[in-house]
N, C-alpha and C positions, 0 to 999 in steps of 0.2 A: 504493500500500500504506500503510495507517494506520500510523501509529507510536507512537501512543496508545491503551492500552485495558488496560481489567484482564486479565488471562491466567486462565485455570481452568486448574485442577490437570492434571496427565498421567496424572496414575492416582487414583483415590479409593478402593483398593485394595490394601493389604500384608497377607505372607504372613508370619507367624509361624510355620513349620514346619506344619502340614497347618492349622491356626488361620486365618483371615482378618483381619484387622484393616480395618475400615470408617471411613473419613472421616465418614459419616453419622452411623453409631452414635456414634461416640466423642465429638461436638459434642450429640448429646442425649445423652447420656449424663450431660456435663461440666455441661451447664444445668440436668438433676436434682440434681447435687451440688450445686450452686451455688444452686440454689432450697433445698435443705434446711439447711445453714449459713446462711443469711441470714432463713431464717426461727427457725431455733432459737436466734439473737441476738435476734429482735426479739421472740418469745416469754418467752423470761427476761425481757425489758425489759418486758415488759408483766405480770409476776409468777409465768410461768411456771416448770416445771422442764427443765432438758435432755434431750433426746431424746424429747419431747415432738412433735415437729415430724418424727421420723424416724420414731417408731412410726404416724404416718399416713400418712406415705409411703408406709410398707409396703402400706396398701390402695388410695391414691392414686395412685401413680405406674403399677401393673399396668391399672386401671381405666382409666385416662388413657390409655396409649396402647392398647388397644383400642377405647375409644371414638374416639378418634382415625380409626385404621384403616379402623375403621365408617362410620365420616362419609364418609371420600374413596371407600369403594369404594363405596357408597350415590347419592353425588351424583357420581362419575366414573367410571361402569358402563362404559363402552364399552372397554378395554383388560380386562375380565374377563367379561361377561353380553354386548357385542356378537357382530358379525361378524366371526372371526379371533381374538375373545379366550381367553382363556383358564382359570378360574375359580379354577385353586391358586396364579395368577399374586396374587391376593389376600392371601393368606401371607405375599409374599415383601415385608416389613417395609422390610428394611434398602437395598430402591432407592428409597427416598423414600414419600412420600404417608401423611400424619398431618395429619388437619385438625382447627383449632383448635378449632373451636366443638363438634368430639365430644368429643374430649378434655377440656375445661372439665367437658362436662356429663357425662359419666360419669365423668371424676376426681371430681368433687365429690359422687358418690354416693358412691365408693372411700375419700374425705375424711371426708365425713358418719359411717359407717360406725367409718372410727377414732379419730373425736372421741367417738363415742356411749363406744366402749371402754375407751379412754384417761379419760373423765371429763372433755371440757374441749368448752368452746362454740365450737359450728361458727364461728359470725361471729366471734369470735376470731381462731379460725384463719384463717379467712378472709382477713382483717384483714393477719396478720401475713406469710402468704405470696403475698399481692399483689405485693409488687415481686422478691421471688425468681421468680414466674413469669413475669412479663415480661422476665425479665434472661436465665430461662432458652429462654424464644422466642427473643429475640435471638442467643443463643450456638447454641441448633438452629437457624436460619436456615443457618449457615455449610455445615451439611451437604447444602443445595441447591447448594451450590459447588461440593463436591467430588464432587457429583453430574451437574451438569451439566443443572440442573431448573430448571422455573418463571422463565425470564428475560422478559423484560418484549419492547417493540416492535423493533424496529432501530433504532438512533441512531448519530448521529456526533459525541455527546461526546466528551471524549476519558478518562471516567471507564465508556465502555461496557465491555461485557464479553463477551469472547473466547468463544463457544462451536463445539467441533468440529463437523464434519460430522453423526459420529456419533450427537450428542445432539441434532438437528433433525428435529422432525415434517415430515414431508413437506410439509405446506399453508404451513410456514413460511420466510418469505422467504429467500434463500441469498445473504445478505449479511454473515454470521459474527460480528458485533458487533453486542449487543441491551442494553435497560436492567436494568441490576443488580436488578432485584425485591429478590434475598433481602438486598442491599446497604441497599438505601433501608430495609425493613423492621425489619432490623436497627437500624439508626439508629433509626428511630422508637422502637422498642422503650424501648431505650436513653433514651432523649427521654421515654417514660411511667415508668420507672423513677425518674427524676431527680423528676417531678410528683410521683409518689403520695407519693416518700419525703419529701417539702417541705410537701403539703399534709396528711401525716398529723401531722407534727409542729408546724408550725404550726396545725391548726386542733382538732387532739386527736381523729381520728374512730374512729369507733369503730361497733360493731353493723353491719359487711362494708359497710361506706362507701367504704373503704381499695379493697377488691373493686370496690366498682360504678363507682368512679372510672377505674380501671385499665383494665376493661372499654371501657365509652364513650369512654376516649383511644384504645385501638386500635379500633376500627369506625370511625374516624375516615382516620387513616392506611390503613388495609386496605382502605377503599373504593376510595379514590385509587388504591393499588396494584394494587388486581385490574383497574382501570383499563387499566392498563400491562399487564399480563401476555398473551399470547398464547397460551398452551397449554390444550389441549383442556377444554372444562368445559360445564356443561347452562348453556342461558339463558331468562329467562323474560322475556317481553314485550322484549327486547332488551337487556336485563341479565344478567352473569353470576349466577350462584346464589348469590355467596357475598358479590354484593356487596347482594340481596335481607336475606341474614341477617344483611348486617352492619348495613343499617338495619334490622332488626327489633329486633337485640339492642340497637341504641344507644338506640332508642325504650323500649325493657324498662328497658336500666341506669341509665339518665336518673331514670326515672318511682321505680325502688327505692333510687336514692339520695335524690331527693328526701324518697320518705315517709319513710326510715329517719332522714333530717337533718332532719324533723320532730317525730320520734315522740321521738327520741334524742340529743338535741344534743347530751350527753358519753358517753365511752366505757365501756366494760363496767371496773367494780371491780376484778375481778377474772378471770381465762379460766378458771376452773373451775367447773361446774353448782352452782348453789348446794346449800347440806346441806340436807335432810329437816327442815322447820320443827319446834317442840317442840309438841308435841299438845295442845290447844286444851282451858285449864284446871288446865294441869300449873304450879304456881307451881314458880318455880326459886331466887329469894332476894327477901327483903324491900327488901334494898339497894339505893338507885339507882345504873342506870348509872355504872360510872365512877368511883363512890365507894366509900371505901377501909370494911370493915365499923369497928363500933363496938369500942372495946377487949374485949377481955371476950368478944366475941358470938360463936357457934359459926358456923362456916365454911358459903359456902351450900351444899346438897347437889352433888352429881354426877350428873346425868342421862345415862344412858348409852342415845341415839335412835338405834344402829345405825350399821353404819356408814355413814361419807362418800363423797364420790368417791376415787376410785379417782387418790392423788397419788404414785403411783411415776413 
């Protein structure tokens, strides 16, 4: 009998009087919160106003985890559209299964949407909630724990990890100690968190560099790990599926950092859409730039072009 190994939880399960309280939920839950204070710090830092970062949440974070949803049931059909499956079994959210790569990409429609609203540049945003969302992967990881999900090979480290009967697919080996997936992940996570926040400040990036950095660190890690993983998933040419996208998208993030760290070598002025230029021909003061008028000389008019963005 081993005497070393991580233990999963007994229950991932509390009852608040007819309420359930989920292990799952409440670790993505915490990495939403935790994504939107660390972006709505690094917004102000970058010239923005507060709540800025929340009022896109509000369309980001719903889009996100449907897109999520979307993704796993899409590319792990067989527990809903198989033999035996079951298809409202797709609903049920809160037993796991949110994959990154939907989520990304239909949060960032949900993002795009309330930056147009808000008045402020996507790649901004972008920019600025890069390391909140890898911080907040990391903290959802934990709820494969308390789920009893996604563990990796059988190993006899002694950092393996405990899983019951219960939560073994039948094809899987019944040696009850397997590798921490959502453990190492985690870490990683953590590990691109520490990067972007280092290399955005040291190298000033700017126009969703901050993003495609972020990106390309995890497809990196997430290969290796779907490596490890054992639980059920489509394969193509002997590859898991997700380890296909993750070199697809690292091939993607690479190539749009690069041109962006081209095109852009310093970062956005400012995160709010620039104002409506003055109309071509309209003189606004004789005075130059910068220089203070002459004694005596009437003040230069006031051009009133409408209004600006939208800086509530």
């Amino acid at each position: 009998m081993r005497s070393a190994y991580i233990p999963s939880p007994s229950q991932g399960v509390w009852h608040l009087g007819p309420f359930p309280i989920r292990g799952y939920a409440m670790c993505i839950t915490l990495g939403i919160v935790i994504a939107i204070l660390l972006g709505e710090r690094r917004l102000v830092a970058r010239g923005g106003e507060r709540g800025g970062i929340t009022d896109v949440a509000f369309w980001a974070v719903p889009f996100g985890i449907a897109g999520g949803r979307l993704y796993h049931v899409i590319t792990t059909p067989e527990p809903y559209w198989g033999h035996g499956g079951h298809p409202w079994r797709s609903l049920e959210i809160w037993k796991g299964g949110l994959g990154i790569w939907g989520a990304v990409a239909l949060g960032g429609l949900g993002a795009y949407i309330g930056c147009r609203r808000r008045g402020l540049l996507t790649p901004v945003v972008a920019d600025v909630v890069a390391p909140g969302i890898v911080l907040a992967q990391a903290t959802g990881r934990w709820g494969n724990w308390f789920n009893q999900e996604l563990y990796g090979r059988p190993t006899t480290l002694p950092w393996g990890l405990r899983i019951d009967a219960a939560h073994r697919p039948e094809n899987t080996p019944n040696v009850g100690v397997y590798q921490p997936t959502f453990l190492y992940e985690s870490l990683w996570c953590l590990g691109i968190a520490v990067l972007v926040l280092w290399a955005d400040r040291r190298f000033r990036l700017g126009h969703s560099q901050v993003f495609w950095l972020y990106v390309a660190a995890y497809t990196v890690g997430r290969a290796w790990i779907e490596w490890l993983r054992v639980d059920d998933a489509e394969h193509i040419l002997g590859l898991r599926l997700n380890d296909w996208m993750s070199l697809i998208v690292f091939i993607g993030s690479v190539t749009a950092f690069v041109l962006s760290r081209r095109r852009h070598p310093t970062r956005e002025a400012q995160p709010y859409r620039v104002p409506k230029p003055v109309p071509d021909g309209l003189v606004t003061s004789s005075v130059g730039a910068g220089d203070p008028p002459a004694l005596g000389a009437p003040l230069p008019p006031v051009i009133d072009d409408g209004p600006g963005p939208d800086l509530r």
